[in-house]
N, C-alpha and C positions, 0 to 999 in steps of 0.2 A: 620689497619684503625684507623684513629685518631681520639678520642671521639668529636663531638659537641663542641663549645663550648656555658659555660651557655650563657643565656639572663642575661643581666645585668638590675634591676629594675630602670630606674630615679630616679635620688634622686635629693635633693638639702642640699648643706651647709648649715644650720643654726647656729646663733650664739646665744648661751645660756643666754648671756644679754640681748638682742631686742628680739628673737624669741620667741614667747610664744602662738603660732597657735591653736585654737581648730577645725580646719576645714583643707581637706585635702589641699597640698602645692604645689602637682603638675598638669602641665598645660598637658590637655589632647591628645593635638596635638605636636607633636615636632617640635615646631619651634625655631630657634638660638636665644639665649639670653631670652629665657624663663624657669620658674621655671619649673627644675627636666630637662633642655637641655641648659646647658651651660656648655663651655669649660674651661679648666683649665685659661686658660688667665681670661675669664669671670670672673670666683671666684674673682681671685686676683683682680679683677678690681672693685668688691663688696667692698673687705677687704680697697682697695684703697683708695677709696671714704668715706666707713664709718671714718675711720682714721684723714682721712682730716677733714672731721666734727667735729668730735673729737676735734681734735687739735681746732678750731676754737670756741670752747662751748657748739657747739649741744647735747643732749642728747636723743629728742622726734624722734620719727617719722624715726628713725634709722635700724628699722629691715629690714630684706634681702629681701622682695619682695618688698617694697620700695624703696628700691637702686637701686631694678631691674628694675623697674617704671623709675626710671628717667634715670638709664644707657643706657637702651632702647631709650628712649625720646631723647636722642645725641650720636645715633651709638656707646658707648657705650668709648667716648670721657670724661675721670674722670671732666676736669677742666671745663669744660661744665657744664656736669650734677652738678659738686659742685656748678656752680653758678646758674643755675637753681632753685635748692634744698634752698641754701639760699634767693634767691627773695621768693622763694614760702614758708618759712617760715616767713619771715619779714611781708608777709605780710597776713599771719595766723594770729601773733601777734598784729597785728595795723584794721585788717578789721570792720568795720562797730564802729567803736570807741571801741570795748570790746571784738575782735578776734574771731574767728571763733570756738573756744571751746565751748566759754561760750556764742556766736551766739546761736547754735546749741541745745544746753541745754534748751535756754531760747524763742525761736524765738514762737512766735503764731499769725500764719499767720491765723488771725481771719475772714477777707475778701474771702480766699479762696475759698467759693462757689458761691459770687457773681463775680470775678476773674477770675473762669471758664467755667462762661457766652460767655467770649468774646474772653478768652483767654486760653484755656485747656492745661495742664503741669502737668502729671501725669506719674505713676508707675504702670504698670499693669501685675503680672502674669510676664511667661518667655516664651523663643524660645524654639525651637526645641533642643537647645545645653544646656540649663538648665540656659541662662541668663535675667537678668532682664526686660523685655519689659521697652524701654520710650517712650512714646507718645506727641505730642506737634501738636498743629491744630493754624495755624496763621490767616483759613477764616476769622473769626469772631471777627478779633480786631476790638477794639473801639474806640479809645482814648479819646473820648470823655469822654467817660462811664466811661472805664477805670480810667479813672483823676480823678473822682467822690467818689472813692471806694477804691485807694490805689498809691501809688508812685513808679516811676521804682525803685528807691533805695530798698524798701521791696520786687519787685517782684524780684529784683537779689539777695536781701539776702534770700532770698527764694528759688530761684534756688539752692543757696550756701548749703543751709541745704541739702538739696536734694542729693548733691553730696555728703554731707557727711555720709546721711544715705544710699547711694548707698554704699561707702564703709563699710558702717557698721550701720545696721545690714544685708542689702540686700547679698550684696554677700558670705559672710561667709554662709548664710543660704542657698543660693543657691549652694553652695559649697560642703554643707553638705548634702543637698537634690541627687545632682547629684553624689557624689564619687569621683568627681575629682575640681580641682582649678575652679575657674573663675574671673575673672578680671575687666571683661569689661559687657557693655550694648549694647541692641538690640535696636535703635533707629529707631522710626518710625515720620518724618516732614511731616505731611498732609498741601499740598499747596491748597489743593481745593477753589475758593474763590479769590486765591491772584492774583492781578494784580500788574502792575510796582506802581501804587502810592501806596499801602497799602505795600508793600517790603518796599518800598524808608521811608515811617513814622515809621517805628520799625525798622530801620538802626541802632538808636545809641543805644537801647536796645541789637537786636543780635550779634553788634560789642562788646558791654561791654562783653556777656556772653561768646561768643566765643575765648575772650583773656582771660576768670579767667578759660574754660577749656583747652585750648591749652598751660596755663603757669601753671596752677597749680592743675591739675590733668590731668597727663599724662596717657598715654596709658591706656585710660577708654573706648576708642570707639571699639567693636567690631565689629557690622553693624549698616549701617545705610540708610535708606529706605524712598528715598524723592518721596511720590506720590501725585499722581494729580499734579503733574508739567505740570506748564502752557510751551504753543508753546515758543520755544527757549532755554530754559533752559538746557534743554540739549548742545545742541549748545554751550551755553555758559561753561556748563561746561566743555565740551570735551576743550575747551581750558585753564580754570584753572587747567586743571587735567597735565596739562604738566607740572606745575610748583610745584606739590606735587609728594611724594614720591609713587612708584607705591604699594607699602603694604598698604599707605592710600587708591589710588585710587579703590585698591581691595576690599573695605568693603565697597565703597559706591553705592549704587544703583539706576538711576533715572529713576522713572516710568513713565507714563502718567494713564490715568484713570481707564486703564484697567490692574490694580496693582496687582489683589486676587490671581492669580494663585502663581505666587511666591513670596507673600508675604505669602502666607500661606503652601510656600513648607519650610517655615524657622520658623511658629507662628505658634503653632496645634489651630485649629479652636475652642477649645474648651476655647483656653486661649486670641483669638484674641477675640476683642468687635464685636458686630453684625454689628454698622455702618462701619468698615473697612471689613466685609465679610465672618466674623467669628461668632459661637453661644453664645459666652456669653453676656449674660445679669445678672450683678450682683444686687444685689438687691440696692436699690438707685444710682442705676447708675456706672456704669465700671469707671469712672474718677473719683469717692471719694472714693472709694472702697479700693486703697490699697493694692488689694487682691496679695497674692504670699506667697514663701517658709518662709517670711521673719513675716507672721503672723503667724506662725503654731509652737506650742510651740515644735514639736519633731524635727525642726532642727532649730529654732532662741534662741539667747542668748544674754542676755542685753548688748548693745553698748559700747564698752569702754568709749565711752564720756559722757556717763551720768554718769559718778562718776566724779565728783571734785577734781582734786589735793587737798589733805592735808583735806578733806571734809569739807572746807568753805562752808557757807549760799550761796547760789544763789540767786544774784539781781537781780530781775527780772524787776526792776525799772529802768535797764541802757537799756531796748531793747527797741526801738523805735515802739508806736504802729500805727494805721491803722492812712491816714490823715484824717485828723476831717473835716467836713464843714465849718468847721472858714477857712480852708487854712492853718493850721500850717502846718511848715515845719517840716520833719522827717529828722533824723540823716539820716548823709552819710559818707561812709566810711572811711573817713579822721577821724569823730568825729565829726567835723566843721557842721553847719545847714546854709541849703540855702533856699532859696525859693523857693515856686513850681514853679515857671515860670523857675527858671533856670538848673532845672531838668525834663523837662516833659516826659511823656512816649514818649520813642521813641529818645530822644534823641535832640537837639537841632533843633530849626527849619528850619535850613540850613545842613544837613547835610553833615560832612565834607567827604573829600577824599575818595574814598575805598580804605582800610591798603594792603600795601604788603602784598602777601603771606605768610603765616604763614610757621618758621621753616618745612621745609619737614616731620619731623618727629614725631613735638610737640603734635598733635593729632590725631596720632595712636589708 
């Protein structure tokens, strides 16, 4: 009788240049083209990519779970994802006049409690799988208010940061917390409140945000949980789902009001906020709070991005701060300053077209 054969443990190729992980690297679930479950083509298709980069000048942003990020994001098509990779460097480089390194470092989103008045965008706590909670409530826009207190250009570089601190320091620490990889975010979009014209006035806000995550942070969406959708919404979306890939269609969820049961079969009650059905009540409130793996000093470790290449001073003079009530214009991410009329929140006063369809697979 022939012995067994062993279990082979997942692993993943890493390369002793880029790889420098302190948190664990494989993905919990075995799915194709994920860290610790890719096939020999896959590898090479890693080595593929980086190379090309290589040849090209790149040096940042080069390690293997990054390659796999974007291999992923274009079935897994090298010339794709190389030009993908290069947009989404270029314009790392060039964003908000002084890139999104030194964004990140420097950004102090000083507004952000009267902000979350109208408009709530926050990190709370994790799911059931050990990932990030995000939270975003659109009832309560303002724009009015809004306008008074800060400009879409800060509320996206704001966003921006956020993403950055999701990948770091958020999920390494959730990482570490849970034993296995994590990647991605638990998104929660509370419609409660929104009717077609307040959708139609944060048009050119959610158009901007959802091309800087669909082009340049790929495969960050794990689930996502739109409740209190108003009558039709569904509807509508059963017919955009035709035109996404169905691995996206699979994470998404739309609820109507009666959302608790399974939104808390995937958020333990203890980490959902009470207004979505859950017990926690953080002390000043669940939306400044913060709270997750990523504050707890036995699994977080300082962000690679707060250290400075070459440890230059930090100008903290080049970040654009909140608009004044004179009306100054704040930077925009050309560099270039416009005026608040030709950036309002939301987006121009006509707003344009709805964009094709996003790549099938760009926000996975």
């Amino acid at each position: 009788m022939a012995a067994p054969e062993a279990k082979t443990e997942p692993q993943l190729q890493l390369d002793p240049k880029y790889d420098d992980y302190e948190y664990p690297t494989i993905a919990p679930v075995p799915q194709n083209g994920h860290p610790g479950h890719t096939t020999p083509e896959q590898d090479a298709q890693v080595f593929q990519l980086r190379s090309l980069l290589e040849a090209e000048g790149f040096t940042d942003n080069l390690d293997t779970l990054t390659m796999l990020r974007f291999l992923r994001a274009r079935k897994f098509n090298v010339e794709l994802s190389k030009q993908m990779f290069i947009d989404c460097e270029k314009w790392r480089r060039e964003y908000a006049g002084i890139g999104v390194d030194e964004l990140v470092r420097t950004f102090d989103y000083k507004e952000k409690p009267e902000v979350f008045k109208y408009y709530p965008q926050y990190y709370h706590k994790t799911d059931k799988d050990g990932r990030p909670v995000y939270i975003e409530q659109l009832g309560n826009v303002d724009l009015t208010a809004l306008a008074k207190i800060t400009s879409q250009d800060r509320m996206i570089q704001n966003l921006v940061c956020e993403y950055e601190k999701m990948a770091d320091p958020r999920l390494p620490a959730c990482s570490r917390k849970s034993g296995y990889l994590l990647e991605t975010s638990c998104t929660i979009m509370d419609l409660k409140g929104v009717g077609i014209a307040k959708a139609t006035s944060v048009y050119g806000y959610l158009q901007a945000v959802s091309a800087i995550s669909q082009n340049y942070y790929p495969e960050r969406l794990g689930k996502l949980y739109v409740i209190n959708a108003p009558w039709g919404f569904s509807t509508v979306f059963s017919f955009v789902k035709k035109f996404l890939d169905p691995v996206t269609v699979n994470k998404i969820h739309i609820l109507g009001s009666g959302y608790e049961k399974e939104l808390l079969a995937q958020v333990p009650s203890e980490n959902l906020p009470k207004g979505f059905g859950g017990t926690c009540e953080c002390e000043g409130g669940c939306m400044l709070s913060d709270a997750g793996p990523w504050q707890d000093s036995q699994w977080v470790k300082p962000p690679k991005w707060a250290t400075k290449k070459g440890g230059e001073a930090i100008d903290n003079t080049k970040v654009p701060g909140p608009m004044g009530g004179d009306g100054t214009a704040d930077a925009v991410p050309n560099g270039k300053v416009k005026e608040p009329e030709e950036v309002p929140i939301g987006g121009a006063p006509a707003p344009a077209p709805a964009p094709a369809p996003a790549p099938a697979s760009a926000a996975q």
